[in-house]
N, C-alpha and C positions, 0 to 999 in steps of 0.2 A: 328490352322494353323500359319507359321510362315509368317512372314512377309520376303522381298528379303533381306532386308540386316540382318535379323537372320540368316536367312536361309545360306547365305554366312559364317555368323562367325561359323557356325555348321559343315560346308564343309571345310572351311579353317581352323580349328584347326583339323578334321579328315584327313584332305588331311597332315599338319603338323605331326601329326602322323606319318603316313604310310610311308612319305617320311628316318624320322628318324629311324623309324622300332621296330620291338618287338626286332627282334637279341640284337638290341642294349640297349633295354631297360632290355633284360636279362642279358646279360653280364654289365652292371653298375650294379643289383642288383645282383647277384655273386660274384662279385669284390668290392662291398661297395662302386662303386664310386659314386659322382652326376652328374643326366642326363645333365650335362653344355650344350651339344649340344642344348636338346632339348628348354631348356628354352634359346638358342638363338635365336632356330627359332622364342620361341613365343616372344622374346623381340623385334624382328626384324617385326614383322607383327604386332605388337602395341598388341598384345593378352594380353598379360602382363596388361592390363590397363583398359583389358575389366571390367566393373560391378561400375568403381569409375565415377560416372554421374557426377563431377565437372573436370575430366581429358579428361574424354573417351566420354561422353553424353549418356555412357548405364547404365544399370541398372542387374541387378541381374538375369534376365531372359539372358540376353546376358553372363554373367557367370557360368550359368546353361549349356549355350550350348557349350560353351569350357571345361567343364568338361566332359560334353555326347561324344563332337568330339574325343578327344583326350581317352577315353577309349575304344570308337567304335574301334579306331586302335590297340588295344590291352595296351594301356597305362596309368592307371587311378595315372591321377599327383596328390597325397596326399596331397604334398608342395604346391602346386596353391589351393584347399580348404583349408586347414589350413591359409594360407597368405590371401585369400578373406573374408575368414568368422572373422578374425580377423580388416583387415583394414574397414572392414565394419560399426564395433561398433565405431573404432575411427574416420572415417569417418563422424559419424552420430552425437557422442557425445563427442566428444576430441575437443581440442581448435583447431588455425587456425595453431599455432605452432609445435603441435603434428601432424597435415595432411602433414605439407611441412617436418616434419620430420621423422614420419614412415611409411607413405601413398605413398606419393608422387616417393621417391624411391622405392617403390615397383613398380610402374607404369613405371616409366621412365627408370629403373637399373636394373629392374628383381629384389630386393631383396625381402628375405622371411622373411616371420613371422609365429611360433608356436605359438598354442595356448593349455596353462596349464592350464589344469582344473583337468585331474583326480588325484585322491591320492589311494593308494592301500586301505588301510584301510574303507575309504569312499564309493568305488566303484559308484556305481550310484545315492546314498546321498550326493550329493554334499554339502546340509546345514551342513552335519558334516566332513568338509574339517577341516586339521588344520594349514595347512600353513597359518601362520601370521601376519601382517604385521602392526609392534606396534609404534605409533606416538610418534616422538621424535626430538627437535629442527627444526620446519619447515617441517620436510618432516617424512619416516617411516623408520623403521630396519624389514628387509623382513627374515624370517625363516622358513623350513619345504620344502617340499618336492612333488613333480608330478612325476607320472610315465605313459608307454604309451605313452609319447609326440613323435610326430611324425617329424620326421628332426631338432631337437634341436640342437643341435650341430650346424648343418649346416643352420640352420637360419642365417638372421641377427639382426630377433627382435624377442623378446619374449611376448605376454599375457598373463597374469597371475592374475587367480581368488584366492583371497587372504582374509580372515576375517580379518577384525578389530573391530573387536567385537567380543568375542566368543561364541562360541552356546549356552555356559550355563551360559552366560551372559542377552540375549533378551530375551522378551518375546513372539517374531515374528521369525522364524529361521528363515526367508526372511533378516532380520537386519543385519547389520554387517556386511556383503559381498561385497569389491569395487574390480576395476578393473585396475592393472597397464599395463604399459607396457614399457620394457627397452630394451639396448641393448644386445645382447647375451655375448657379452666380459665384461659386466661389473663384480666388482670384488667381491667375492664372491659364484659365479654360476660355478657348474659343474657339468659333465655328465657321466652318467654310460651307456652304451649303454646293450638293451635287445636281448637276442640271441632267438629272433623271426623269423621265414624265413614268409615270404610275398611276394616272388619273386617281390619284390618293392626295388629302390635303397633308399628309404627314410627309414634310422634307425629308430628305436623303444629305446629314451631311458627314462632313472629317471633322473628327474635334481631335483639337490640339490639347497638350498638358503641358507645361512652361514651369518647372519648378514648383509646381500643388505644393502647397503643405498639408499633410493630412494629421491627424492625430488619431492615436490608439481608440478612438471612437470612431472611426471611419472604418475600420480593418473588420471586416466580419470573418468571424472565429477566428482558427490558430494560422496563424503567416504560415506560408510555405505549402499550405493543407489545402489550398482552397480549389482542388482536383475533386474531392470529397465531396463538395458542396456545387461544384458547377455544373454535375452531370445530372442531378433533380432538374436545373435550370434548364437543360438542354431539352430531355426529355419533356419537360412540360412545354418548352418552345414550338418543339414536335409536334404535339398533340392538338395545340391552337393552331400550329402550321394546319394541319388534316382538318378542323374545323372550318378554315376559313374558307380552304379550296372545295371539303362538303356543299355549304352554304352556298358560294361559288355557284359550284356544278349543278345545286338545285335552282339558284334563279335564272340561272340562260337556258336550264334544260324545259323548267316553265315557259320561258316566254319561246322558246322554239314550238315545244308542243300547243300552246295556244294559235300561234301563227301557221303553224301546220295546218291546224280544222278549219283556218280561213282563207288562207289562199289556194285558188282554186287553179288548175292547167291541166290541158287536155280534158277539160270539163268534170274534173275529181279533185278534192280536197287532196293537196299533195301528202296529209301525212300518210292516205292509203297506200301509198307507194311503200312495199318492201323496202327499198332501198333508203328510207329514209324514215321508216318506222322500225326495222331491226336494230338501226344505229341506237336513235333514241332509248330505246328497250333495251339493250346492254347496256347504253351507259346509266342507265336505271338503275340497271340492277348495280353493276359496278359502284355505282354513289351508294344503296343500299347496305353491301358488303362494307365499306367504308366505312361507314357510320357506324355499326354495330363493333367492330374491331377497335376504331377510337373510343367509344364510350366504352369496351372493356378494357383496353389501358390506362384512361380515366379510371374506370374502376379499382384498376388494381394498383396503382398509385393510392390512389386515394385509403387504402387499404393498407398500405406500409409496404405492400412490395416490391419487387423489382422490376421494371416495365422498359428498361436497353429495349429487347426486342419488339416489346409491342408497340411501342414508340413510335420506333424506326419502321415498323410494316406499317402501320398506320399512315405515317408522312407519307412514305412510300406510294401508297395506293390512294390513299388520297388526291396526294396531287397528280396524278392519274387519272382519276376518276372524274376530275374536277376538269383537266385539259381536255378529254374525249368528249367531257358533254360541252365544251365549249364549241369544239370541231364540227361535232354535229349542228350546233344553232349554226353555228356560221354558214356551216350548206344548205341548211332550210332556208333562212333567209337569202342567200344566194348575193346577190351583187348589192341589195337592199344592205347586206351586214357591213357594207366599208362606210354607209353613211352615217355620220355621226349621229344623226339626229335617229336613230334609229337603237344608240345605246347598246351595241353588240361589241364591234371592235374594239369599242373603250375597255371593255372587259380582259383581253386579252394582256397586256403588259402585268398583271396584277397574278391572274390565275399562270402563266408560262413560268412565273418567279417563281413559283413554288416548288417547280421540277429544282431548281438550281438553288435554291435560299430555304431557310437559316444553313443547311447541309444539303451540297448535290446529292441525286441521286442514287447516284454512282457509288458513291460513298456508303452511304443507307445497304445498297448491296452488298458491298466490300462486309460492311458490320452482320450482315447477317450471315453471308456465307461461311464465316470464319467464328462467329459468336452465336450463331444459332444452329449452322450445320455442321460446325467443327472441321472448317476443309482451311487449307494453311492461309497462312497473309498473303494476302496478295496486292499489297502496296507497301 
């Protein structure tokens, strides 16, 4: 159960939504623009600010539901999870300096923050990243390469999971791995954008690092440590992941079930058909179950605990949850769902990513079976 004022931030970023519209959030992603509207509204309602508990006084469960609100309307903001699950690590373990200067503005300014982690070569091995970032006079010389990152360009700060150490250097692949974070203009960095359609206005691109200089005010906490600090990140990425695909699965599952009570064949309202009102009702429930397991990992986050597991079943079923009720509109609406103009199939490139992005599946499994059932490795 939510409490009245979640419950309000869950209505008012849905309500923010709808007011903006899908139209418009197709036409930014068509035209490659940024949704700037939309991130008015939410600067102008303080959304922007939600989940940073020394700005806002919320927590992570309150940024869980401005991801759920705002995809319910058909709008899953990527930039607002990448921007949170970032300022969050710095939040928690960045100096006071680092808060009033990449936090803070995101809070007050709207601005964004990507977070680099993947490398093509690495894919979901992250211990064998090779971007580098090699200690030199006081601070590092940053090299190598992410791809995947999500509004990079368009950010105005960057995270960046980097070695310093290199894999065939430790004897722990955990070693080695810190955590900076700069601004996007700084000199050196640039971007290739990826010819990905996501009907999302947030680019897909590879950014480059070309000899970065960073300085000892980029490094958040201790070099070599920053294993410590990325798995908060992950898991919170997690958590926004099951939000969005929630969200997701309740607005195609709405507009199927509305479409159901009006179109009529064989002289009856087709949702009277078993066959296509069992579907819908599992994946009810399914989205139901979802929701209640992410807002307890929120929870317990939020709480100081440990949330690996709940995380990861949450992603899990989420995106799940979020896939099966897309399956179903698509059948209700029937041959109607490939027309564009009809707003169904758009949906899908967005909700299918979420089985495969930020972590496969697959993987999610691996982690459970072996960290929650205690059964051997099995990769």
């Amino acid at each position: 159960m939510l409490s009245e004022e979640e419950a309000l931030i869950l209505k008012t970023a849905e309500r923010i939504g709808t007011i903006v519209g899908r139209d418009y959030w197709l036409r930014c992603a068509r035209e490659k623009k940024r949704p700037d509207l939309l991130w008015g509204e939410l600067l102008k309602t303080n959304l922007t600010s939600v989940g940073v508990k020394k700005i806002s006084g919320t927590g992570l469960l309150e940024a869980v539901l401005v991801q759920e609100g705002l995809a319910r309307a058909g709008l899953p903001l990527l930039q607002f999870l990448t921007t949170h699950l970032s300022r969050t690590v710095i939040a928690r373990y960045g100096t006071e300096q680092q808060f009033e200067k990449f936090v803070r503005p995101t809070c007050e300014q709207g601005k964004k923050i990507s977070f680099c982690i993947t490398e093509s070569e690495a894919g979901s091995n992250t211990w064998r990243i090779r971007t580098f970032a090699k200690r030199r006079n006081g601070g590092y010389i940053l090299n190598g390469q992410k791809t995947f990152i999500t509004g990079a360009r368009e950010s105005d700060y960057l995270l960046i999971v980097a070695r310093t150490k290199r894999y065939e250097d430790v004897e722990d692949k955990k070693d080695g791995i810190s955590l900076f974070v700069v601004e996007t203009n700084t000199s050196g960095i640039s971007f290739e954008a990826l010819n990905i359609e996501l009907y999302s206005p947030e680019t897909q691109y590879t950014v480059y690092f070309d000899s970065v200089e960073l300085g000892d005010e980029n490094l958040i906490g201790q070099a070599d440590k920053g294993v410590n600090y990325l798995f908060d990140c992950l898991n919170v990425e997690r958590m926004l992941i099951a939000a969005c695909s929630i969200g997701l699965g309740d607005h195609v599952l709405k507009r199927a079930v509305e479409y159901a009570k009006q179109r009529v064949v064989f002289d009856r309202p087709i949702g009277s058909y078993q066959g296509l009102q069992f579907r819908m009702a599992r994946a009810k429930a399914h989205l139901e179950a979802a929701r209640s397991l992410n807002y307890h990992a929120a929870r317990l986050f939020d709480g100081g605990g440990k949330v690996g597991a709940e995380a990861n079943m949450a992603k899990l079923v989420a995106s799940e949850a979020g896939l099966e009720a897309f399956e179903i509109a698509m059948q209700t609406f029937g041959g109607n769902a490939y027309d564009l103009d009809t707003d169904i199939i758009t949906f899908y490139p967005v909700i299918r990513l979420f089985i495969t992005a930020p972590v496969t599946n697959e993987l999610v499994l691996s982690y459970i079976g072996r960290h929650v059932l205690g059964l051997p490795k099995s990769y």
